[in-house]
DSSP file (Angstrom, degrees, kcal/mol; ACC not computed):
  #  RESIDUE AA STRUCTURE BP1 BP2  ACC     N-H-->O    O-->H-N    N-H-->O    O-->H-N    TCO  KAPPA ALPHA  PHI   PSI    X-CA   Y-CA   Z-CA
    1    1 A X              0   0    0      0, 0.0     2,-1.1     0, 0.0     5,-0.0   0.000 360.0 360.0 360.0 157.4   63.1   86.3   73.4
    2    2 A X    >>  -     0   0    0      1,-0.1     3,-4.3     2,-0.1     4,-1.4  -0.548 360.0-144.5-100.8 117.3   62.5   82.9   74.8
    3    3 A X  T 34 S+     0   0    0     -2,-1.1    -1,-0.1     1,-0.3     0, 0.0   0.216 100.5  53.1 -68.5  31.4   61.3   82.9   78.7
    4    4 A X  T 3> S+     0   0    0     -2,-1.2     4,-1.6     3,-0.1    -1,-0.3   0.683 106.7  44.8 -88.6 -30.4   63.1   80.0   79.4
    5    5 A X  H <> S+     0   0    0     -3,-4.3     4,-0.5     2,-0.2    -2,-0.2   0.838 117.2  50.1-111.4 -42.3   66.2   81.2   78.1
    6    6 A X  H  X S+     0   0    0     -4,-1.4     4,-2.6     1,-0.2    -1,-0.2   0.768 112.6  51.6 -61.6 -33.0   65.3   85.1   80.4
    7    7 A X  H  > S+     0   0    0     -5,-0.3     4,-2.8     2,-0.2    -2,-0.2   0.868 111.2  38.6 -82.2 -35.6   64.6   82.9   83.5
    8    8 A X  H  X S+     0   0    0     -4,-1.6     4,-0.6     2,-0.2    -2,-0.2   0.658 112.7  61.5 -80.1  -5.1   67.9   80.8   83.6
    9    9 A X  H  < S+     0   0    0     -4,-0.5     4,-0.4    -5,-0.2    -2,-0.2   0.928 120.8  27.2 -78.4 -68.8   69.7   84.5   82.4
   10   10 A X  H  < S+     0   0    0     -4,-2.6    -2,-0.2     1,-0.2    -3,-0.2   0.697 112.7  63.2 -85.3  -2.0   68.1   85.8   86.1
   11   11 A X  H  < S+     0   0    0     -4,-2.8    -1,-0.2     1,-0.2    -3,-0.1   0.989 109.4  42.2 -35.5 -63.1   68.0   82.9   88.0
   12   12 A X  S  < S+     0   0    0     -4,-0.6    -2,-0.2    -5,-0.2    -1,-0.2   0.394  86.0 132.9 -66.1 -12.9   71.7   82.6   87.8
   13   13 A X        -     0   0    0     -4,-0.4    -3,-0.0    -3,-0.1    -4,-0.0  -0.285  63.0 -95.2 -59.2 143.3   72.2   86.0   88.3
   14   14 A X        -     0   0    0      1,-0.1     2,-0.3     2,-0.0    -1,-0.1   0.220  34.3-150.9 -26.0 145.3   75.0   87.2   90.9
   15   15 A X        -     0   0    0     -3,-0.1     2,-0.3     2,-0.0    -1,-0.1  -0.773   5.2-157.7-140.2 128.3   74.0   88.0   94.3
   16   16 A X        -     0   0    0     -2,-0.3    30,-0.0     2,-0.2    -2,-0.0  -0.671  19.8-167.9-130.7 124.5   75.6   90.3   96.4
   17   17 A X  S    S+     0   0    0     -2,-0.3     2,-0.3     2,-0.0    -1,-0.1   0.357  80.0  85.3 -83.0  20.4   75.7   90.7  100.6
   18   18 A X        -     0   0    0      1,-0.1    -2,-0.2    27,-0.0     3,-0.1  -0.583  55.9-175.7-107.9 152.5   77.2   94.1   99.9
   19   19 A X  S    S+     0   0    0     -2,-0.3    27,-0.7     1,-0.3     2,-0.3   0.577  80.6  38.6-117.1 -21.4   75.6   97.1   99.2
   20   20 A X  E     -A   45   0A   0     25,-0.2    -1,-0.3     1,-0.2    25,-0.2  -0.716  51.8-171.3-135.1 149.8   78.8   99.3   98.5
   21   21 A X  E    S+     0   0A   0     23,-1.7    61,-3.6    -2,-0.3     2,-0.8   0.203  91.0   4.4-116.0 -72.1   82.0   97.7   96.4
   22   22 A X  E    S-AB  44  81A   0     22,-0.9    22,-2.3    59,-0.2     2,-0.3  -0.888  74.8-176.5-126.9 122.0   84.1  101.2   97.3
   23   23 A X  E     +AB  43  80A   0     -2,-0.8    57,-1.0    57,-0.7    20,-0.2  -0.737   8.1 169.7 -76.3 140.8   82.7  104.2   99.7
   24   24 A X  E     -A   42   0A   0     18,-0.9    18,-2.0    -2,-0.3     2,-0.8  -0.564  11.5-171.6-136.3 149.3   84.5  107.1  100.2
   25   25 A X        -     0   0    0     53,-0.5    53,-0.6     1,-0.3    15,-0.1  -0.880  67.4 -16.4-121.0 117.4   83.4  110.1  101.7
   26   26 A X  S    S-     0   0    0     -2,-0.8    52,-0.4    13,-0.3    -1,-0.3   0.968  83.6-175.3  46.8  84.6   85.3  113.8  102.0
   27   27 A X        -     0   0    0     -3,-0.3    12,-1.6    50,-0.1    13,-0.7  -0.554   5.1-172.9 -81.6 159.6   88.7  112.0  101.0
   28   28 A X  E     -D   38   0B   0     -2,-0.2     2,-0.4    10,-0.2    10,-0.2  -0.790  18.8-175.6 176.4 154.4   91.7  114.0  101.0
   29   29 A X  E     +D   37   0B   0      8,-1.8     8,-0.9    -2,-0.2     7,-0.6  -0.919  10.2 171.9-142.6 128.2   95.5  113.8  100.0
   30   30 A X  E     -D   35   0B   0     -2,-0.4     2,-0.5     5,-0.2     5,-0.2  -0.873  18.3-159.4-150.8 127.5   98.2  116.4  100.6
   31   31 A X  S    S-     0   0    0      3,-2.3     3,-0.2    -2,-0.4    -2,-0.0  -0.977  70.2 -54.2-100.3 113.5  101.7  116.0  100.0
   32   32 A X  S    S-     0   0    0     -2,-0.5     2,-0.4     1,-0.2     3,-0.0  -0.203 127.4 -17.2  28.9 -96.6  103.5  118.7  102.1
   33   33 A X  S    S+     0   0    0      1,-0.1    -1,-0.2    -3,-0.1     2,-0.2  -0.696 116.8 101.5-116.5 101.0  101.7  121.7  100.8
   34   34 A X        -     0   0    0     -2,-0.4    -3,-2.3    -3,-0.2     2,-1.3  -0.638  60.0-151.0 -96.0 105.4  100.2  120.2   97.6
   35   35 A X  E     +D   30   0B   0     -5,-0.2    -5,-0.2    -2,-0.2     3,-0.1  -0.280  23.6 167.5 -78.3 111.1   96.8  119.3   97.8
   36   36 A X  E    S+     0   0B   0     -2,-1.3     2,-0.3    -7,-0.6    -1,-0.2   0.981  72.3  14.0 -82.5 -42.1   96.4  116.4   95.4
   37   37 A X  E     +D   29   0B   0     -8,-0.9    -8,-1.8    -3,-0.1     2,-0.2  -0.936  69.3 166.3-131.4 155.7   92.8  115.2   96.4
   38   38 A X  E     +D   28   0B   0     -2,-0.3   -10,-0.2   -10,-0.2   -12,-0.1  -0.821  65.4   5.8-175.3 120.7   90.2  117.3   98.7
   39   39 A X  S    S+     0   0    0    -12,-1.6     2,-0.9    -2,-0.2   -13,-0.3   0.667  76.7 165.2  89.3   4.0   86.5  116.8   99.3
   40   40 A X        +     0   0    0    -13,-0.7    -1,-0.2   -15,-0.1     2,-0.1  -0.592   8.7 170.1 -54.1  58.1   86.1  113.4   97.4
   41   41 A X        +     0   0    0     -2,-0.9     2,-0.4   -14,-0.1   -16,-0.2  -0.336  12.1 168.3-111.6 133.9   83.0  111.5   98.1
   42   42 A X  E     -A   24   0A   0    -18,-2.0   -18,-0.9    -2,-0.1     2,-0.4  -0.954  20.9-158.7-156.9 139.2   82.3  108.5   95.7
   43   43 A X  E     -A   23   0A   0     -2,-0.4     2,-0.4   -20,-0.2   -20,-0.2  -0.995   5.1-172.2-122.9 134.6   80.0  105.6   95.6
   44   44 A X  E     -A   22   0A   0    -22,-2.3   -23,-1.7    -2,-0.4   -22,-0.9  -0.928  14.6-160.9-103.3  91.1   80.6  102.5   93.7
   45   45 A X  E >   -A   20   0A   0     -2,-0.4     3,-1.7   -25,-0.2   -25,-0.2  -0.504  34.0 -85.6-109.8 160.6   77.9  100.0   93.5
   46   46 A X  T 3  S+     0   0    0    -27,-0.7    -1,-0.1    -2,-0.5   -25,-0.1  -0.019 120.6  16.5 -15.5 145.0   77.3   96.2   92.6
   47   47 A X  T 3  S+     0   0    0      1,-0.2     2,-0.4    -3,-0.1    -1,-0.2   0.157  92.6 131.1  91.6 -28.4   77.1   96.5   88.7
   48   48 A X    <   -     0   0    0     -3,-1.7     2,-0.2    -2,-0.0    -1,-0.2  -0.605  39.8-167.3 -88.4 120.0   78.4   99.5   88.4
   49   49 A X        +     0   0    0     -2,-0.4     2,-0.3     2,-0.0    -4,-0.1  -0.762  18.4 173.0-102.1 156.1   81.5  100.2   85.5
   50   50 A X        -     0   0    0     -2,-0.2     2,-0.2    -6,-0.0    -6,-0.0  -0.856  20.2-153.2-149.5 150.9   83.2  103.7   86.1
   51   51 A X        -     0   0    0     -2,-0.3     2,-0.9     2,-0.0    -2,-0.0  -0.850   8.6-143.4-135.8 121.7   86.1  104.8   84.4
   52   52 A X        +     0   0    0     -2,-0.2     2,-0.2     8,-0.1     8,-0.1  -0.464  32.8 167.9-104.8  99.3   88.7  107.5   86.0
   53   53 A X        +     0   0    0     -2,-0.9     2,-0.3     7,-0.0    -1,-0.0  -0.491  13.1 119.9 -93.6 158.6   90.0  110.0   82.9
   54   54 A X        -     0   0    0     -2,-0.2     3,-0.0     6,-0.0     5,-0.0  -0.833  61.1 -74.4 149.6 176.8   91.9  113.3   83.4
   55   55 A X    >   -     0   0    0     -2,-0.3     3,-1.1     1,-0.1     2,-0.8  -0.088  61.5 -69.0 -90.2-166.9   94.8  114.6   82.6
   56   56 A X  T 3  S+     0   0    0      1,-0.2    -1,-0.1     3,-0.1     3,-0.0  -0.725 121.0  20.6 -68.0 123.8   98.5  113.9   84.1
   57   57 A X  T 3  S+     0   0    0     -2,-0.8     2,-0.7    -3,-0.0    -1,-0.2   0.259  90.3 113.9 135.3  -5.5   99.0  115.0   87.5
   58   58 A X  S <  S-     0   0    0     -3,-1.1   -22,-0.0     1,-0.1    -3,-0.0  -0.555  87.4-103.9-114.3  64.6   94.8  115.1   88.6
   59   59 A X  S  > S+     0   0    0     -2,-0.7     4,-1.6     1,-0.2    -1,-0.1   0.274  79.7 132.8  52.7  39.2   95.1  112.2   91.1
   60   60 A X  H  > S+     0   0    0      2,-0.2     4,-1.2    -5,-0.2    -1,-0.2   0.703  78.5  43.9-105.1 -14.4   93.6  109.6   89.5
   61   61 A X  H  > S+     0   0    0      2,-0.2     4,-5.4     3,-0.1     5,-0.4   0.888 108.1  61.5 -64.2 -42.9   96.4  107.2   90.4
   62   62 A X  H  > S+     0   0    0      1,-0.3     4,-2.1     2,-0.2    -2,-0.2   0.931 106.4  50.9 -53.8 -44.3   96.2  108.7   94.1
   63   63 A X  H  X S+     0   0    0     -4,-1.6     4,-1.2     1,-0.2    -1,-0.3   0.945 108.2  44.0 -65.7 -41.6   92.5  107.4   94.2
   64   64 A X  H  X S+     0   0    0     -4,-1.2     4,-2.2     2,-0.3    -2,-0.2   0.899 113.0  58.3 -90.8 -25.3   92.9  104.0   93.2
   65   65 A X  H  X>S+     0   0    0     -4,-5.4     4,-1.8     1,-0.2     6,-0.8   0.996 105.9  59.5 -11.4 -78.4   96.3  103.9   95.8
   66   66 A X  H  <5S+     0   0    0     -4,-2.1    -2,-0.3    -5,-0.4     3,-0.2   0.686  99.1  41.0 -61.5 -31.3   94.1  104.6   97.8
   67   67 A X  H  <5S+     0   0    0     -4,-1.2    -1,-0.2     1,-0.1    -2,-0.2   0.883 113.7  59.8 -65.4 -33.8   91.5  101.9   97.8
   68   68 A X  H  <5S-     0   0    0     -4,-2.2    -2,-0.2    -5,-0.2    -3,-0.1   0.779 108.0-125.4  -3.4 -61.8   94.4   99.6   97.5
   69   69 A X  T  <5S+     0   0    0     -4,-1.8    -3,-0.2    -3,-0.2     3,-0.1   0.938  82.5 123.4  58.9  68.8   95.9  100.8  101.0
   70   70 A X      < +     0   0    0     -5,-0.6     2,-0.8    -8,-0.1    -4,-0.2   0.124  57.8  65.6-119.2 -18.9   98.7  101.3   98.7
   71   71 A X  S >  S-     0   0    0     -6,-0.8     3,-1.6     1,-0.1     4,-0.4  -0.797  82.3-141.4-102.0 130.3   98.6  104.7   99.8
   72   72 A X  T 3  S+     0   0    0     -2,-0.8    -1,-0.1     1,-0.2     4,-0.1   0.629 100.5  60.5 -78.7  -4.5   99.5  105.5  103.7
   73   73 A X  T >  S+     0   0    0      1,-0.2     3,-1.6     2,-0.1    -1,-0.2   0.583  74.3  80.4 -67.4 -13.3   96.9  108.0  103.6
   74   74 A X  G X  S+     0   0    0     -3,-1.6     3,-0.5     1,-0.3    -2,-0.2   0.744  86.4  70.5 -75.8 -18.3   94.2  106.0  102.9
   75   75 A X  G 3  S+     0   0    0     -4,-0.4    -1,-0.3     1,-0.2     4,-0.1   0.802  96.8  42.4  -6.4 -76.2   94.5  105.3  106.6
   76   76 A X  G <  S+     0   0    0     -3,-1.6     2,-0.3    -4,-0.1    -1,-0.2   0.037 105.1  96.9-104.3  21.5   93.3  108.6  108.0
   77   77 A X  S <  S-     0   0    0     -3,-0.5     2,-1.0    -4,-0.2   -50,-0.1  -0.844  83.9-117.9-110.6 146.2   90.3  108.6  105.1
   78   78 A X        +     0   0    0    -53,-0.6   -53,-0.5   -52,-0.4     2,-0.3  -0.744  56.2 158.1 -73.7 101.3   86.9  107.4  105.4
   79   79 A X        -     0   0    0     -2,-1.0     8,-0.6   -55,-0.1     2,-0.3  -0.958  19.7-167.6-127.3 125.7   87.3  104.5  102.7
   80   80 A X  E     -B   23   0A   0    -57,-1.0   -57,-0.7    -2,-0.3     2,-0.7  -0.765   7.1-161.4-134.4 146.1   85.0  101.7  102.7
   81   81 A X  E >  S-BC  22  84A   0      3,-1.6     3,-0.6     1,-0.3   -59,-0.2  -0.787  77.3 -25.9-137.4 105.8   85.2   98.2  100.7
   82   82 A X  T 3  S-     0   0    0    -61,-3.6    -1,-0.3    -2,-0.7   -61,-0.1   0.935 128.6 -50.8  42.8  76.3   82.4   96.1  100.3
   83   83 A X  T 3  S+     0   0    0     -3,-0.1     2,-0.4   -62,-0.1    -1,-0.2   0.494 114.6  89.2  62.5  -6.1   81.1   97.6  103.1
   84   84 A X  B <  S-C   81   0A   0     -3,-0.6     2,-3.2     0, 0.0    -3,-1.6  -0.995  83.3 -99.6-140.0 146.7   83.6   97.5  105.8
   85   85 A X    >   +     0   0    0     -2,-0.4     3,-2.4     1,-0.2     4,-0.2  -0.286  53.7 162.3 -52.9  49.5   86.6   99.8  107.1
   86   86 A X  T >> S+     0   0    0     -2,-3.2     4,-3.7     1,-0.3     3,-3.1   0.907  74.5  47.1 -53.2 -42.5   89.2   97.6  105.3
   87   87 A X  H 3> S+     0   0    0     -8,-0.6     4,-1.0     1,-0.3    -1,-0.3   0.653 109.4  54.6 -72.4  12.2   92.0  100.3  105.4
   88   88 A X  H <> S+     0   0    0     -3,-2.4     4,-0.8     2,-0.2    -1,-0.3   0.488 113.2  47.8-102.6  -4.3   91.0  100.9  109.4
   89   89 A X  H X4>S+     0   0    0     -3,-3.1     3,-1.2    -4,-0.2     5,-0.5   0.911 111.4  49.4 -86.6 -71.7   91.7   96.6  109.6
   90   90 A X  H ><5S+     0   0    0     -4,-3.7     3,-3.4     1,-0.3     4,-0.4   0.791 107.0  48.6 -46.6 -54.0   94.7   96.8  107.9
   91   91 A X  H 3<5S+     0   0    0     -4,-1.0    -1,-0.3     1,-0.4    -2,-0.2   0.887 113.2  50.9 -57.8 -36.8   96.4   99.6  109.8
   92   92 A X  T <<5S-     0   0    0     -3,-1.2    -1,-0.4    -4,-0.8    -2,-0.2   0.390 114.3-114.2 -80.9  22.0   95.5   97.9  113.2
   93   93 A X  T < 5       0   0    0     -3,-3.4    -3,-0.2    -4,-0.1    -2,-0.1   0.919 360.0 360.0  90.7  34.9   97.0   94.2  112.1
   94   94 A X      <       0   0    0     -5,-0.5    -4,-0.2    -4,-0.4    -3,-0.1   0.494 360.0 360.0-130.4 360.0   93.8   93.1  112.2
Protein backbone atom coordinates (compact mmCIF):
# COMPACT_ATOMS: atom_id res chain seq x y z
CA UNK A 1 0.00 0.00 0.00
CA UNK A 2 1.29 3.48 -0.63
CA UNK A 3 2.57 5.39 2.67
CA UNK A 4 1.36 8.46 1.42
CA UNK A 5 -1.95 7.32 0.78
CA UNK A 6 -1.75 5.35 4.88
CA UNK A 7 -0.56 8.69 6.30
CA UNK A 8 -3.38 11.06 4.87
CA UNK A 9 -5.91 7.72 5.79
CA UNK A 10 -4.60 8.45 9.73
CA UNK A 11 -3.85 11.94 9.68
CA UNK A 12 -7.41 12.60 8.99
CA UNK A 13 -8.52 10.29 11.24
CA UNK A 14 -11.47 11.27 13.84
CA UNK A 15 -10.63 12.39 17.09
CA UNK A 16 -12.62 11.97 19.99
CA UNK A 17 -12.67 14.12 23.67
CA UNK A 18 -14.82 11.23 24.83
CA UNK A 19 -13.84 8.17 26.10
CA UNK A 20 -17.44 6.47 26.43
CA UNK A 21 -20.36 7.11 23.51
CA UNK A 22 -23.06 5.19 26.05
CA UNK A 23 -22.19 3.91 29.80
CA UNK A 24 -24.51 2.20 31.65
CA UNK A 25 -24.07 0.47 34.71
CA UNK A 26 -26.61 -2.01 36.85
CA UNK A 27 -29.66 -0.58 34.65
CA UNK A 28 -32.97 -1.69 35.52
CA UNK A 29 -36.64 -1.41 34.15
CA UNK A 30 -39.84 -2.76 35.88
CA UNK A 31 -43.18 -2.17 34.85
CA UNK A 32 -45.41 -2.81 37.83
CA UNK A 33 -44.25 -6.33 38.67
CA UNK A 34 -42.55 -7.13 35.37
CA UNK A 35 -39.05 -6.89 35.29
CA UNK A 36 -38.09 -6.00 31.77
CA UNK A 37 -34.39 -5.05 32.28
CA UNK A 38 -32.16 -5.89 35.65
CA UNK A 39 -28.45 -5.73 36.18
CA UNK A 40 -27.40 -4.18 32.76
CA UNK A 41 -23.94 -2.80 32.53
CA UNK A 42 -22.74 -1.82 28.96
CA UNK A 43 -19.94 0.03 27.45
CA UNK A 44 -19.93 1.53 24.09
CA UNK A 45 -16.78 2.93 22.78
CA UNK A 46 -15.53 5.44 20.00
CA UNK A 47 -15.39 2.90 16.95
CA UNK A 48 -17.26 0.52 18.33
CA UNK A 49 -20.48 -1.16 16.06
CA UNK A 50 -22.91 -3.33 18.29
CA UNK A 51 -25.95 -4.72 17.20
CA UNK A 52 -28.98 -5.47 19.85
CA UNK A 53 -30.83 -9.04 18.58
CA UNK A 54 -33.36 -11.08 20.64
CA UNK A 55 -36.40 -12.10 20.44
CA UNK A 56 -39.86 -10.04 20.89
CA UNK A 57 -40.57 -8.89 24.22
CA UNK A 58 -36.47 -9.13 25.58
CA UNK A 59 -36.07 -5.27 26.07
CA UNK A 60 -34.19 -4.36 23.34
CA UNK A 61 -36.39 -1.47 22.49
CA UNK A 62 -36.46 -0.52 26.43
CA UNK A 63 -32.57 -0.05 26.14
CA UNK A 64 -32.36 2.09 23.34
CA UNK A 65 -35.57 4.27 25.08
CA UNK A 66 -33.48 4.49 27.40
CA UNK A 67 -30.47 6.18 26.07
CA UNK A 68 -32.87 8.41 24.30
CA UNK A 69 -34.51 9.63 27.71
CA UNK A 70 -37.34 8.41 25.79
CA UNK A 71 -37.90 6.26 28.61
CA UNK A 72 -38.91 7.97 32.16
CA UNK A 73 -36.79 5.48 33.74
CA UNK A 74 -33.83 6.27 32.29
CA UNK A 75 -33.90 8.93 34.94
CA UNK A 76 -33.36 6.94 38.08
CA UNK A 77 -30.42 4.78 35.93
CA UNK A 78 -26.87 5.30 35.90
CA UNK A 79 -26.73 6.15 31.98
CA UNK A 80 -23.98 8.02 30.67
CA UNK A 81 -23.52 9.78 27.05
CA UNK A 82 -20.36 10.69 25.81
CA UNK A 83 -19.37 10.90 29.10
CA UNK A 84 -21.72 12.97 31.00
CA UNK A 85 -25.08 12.32 33.04
CA UNK A 86 -27.22 13.53 30.05
CA UNK A 87 -30.52 11.88 31.38
CA UNK A 88 -29.60 13.55 35.06
CA UNK A 89 -29.44 17.20 32.84
CA UNK A 90 -32.42 16.64 31.24
CA UNK A 91 -34.64 15.75 34.19
CA UNK A 92 -33.35 18.86 36.07
CA UNK A 93 -34.07 21.49 32.97
CA UNK A 94 -30.71 21.90 32.79
Amino acid sequence: MDAGLVASLTQNAPHYDFGSIVQMEQVRVKYGEALILDGIDWLVRPGEKWALLGPNGSGKSTLLSLITADNPQSYANKIYLFDKKEAAGKASGT
